[in-house]
ZADRENLUM-209012 format. One record per residue (C-alpha): residue number from 1; residue in one letter; y, x negated, z. Coordinates in steps of 0.001 Angstrom, whole numbers, plus 500000, padded with zeros to 6 digits. Last residue first. Layout:
<atoms>
atom n: NUM; res: A; c2: Y; c1: X; c3: Z
...
</atoms>
This chain:
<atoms>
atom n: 84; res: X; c2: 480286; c1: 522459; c3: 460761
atom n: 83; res: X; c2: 477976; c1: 519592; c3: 459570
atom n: 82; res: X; c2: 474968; c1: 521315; c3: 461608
atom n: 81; res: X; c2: 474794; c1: 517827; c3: 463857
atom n: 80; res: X; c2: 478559; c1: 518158; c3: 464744
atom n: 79; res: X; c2: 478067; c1: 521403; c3: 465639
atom n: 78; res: X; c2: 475565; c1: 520765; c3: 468010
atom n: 77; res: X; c2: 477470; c1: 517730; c3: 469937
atom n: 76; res: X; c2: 480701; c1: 520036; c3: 469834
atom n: 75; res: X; c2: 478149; c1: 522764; c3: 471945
atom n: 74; res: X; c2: 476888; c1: 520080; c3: 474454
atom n: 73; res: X; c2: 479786; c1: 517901; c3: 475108
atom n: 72; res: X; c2: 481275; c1: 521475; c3: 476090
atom n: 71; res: X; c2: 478664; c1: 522478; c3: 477757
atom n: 70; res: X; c2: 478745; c1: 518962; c3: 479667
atom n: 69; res: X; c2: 482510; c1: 518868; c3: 480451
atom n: 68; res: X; c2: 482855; c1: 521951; c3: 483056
atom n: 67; res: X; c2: 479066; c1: 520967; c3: 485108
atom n: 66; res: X; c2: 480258; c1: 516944; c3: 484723
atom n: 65; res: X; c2: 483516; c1: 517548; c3: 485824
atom n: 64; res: X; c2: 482893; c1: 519882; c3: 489321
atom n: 63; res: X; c2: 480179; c1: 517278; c3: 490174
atom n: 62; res: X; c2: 482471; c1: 514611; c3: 489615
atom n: 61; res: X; c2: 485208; c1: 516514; c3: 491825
atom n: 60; res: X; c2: 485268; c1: 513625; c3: 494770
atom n: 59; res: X; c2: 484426; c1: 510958; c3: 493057
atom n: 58; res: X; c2: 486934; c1: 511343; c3: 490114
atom n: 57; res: X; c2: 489794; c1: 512170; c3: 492678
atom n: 56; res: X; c2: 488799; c1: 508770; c3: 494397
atom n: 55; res: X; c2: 489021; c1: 506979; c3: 491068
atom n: 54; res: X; c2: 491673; c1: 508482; c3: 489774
atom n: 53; res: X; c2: 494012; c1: 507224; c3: 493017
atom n: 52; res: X; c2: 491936; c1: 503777; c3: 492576
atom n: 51; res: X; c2: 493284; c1: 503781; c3: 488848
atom n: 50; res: X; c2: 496411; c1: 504081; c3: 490073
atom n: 49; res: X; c2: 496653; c1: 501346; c3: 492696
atom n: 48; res: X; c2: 494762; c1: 499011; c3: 490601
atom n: 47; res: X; c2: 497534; c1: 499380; c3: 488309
atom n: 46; res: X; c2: 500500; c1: 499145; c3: 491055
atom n: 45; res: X; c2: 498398; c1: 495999; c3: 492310
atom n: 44; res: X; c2: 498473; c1: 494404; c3: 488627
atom n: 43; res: X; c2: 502145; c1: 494877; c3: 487994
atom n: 42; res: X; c2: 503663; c1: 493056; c3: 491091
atom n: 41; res: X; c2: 505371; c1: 496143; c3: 493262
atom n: 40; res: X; c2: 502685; c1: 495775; c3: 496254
atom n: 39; res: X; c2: 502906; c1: 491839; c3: 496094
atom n: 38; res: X; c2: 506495; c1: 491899; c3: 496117
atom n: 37; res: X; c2: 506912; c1: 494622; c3: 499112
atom n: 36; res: X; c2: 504362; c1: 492399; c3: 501144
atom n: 35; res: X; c2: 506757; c1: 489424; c3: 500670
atom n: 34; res: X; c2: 509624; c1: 490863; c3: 502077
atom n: 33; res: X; c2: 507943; c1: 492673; c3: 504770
atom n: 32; res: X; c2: 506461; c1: 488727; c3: 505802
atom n: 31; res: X; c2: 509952; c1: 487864; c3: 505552
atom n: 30; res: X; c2: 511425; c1: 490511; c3: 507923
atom n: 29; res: X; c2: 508921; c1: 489358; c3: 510115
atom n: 28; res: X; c2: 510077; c1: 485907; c3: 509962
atom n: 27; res: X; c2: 513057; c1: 486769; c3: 510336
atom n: 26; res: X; c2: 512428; c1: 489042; c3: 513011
atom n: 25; res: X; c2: 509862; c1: 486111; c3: 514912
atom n: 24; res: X; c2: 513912; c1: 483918; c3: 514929
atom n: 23; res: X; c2: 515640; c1: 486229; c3: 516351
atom n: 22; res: X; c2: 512984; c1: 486431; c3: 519070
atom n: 21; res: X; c2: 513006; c1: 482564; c3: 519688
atom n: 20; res: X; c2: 516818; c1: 482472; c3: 519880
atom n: 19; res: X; c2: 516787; c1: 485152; c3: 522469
atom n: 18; res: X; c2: 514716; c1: 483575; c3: 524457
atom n: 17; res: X; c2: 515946; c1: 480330; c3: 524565
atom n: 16; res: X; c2: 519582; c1: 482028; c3: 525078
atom n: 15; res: X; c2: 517765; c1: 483736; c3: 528533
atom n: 14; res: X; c2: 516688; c1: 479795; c3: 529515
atom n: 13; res: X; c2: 519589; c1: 478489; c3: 528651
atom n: 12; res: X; c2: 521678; c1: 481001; c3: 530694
atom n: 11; res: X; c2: 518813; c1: 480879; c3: 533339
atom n: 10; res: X; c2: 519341; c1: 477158; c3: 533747
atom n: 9; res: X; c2: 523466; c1: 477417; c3: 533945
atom n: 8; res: X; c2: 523073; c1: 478543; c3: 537344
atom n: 7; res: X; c2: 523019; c1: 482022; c3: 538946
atom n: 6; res: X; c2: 523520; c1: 484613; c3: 535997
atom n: 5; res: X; c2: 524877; c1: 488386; c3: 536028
atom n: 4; res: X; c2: 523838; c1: 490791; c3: 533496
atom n: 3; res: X; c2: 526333; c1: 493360; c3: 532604
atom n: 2; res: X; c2: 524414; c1: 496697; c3: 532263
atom n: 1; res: X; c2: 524424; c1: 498571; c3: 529161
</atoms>
């Protein structure tokens, strides 16, 4: 890394400014991370999370459900009516 050489006092200030005012938007970054993590651990997002995972799969593969599950459905719902 390059030494960097100053003129006058003014562009020392001016580069400290700077500096100060970018340490300053990664804390407040860092913070805004900070909080995202919370919300995304709290208990009702990691729920909504999983049922949206199920959800999607559902969706997708209904089709593929409902044509495995409704013979099934079918034949316990006739022996159930025969008393077997």
């Amino acid at each position: 890394m390059e030494k960097k050489r100053y003129s006058s006092y003014a562009q020392i200030e001016k580069e400290l400014e700077i500096l100060k005012i970018e340490k300053e938007l990664n804390i407040q970054r860092i913070i805004l991370n900070v909080h995202h993590v919370k919300d995304g651990l709290s208990p009702i997002n990691i729920i909504k999370e999983i049922l949206g995972d199920y959800k999607s799969i559902i969706s997708n593969h209904s089709g593929t459900i409902f044509n495995i599950a409704l013979p099934f459905l079918i034949s316990w719902f006739r022996k159930r009516k025969r008393g077997n």
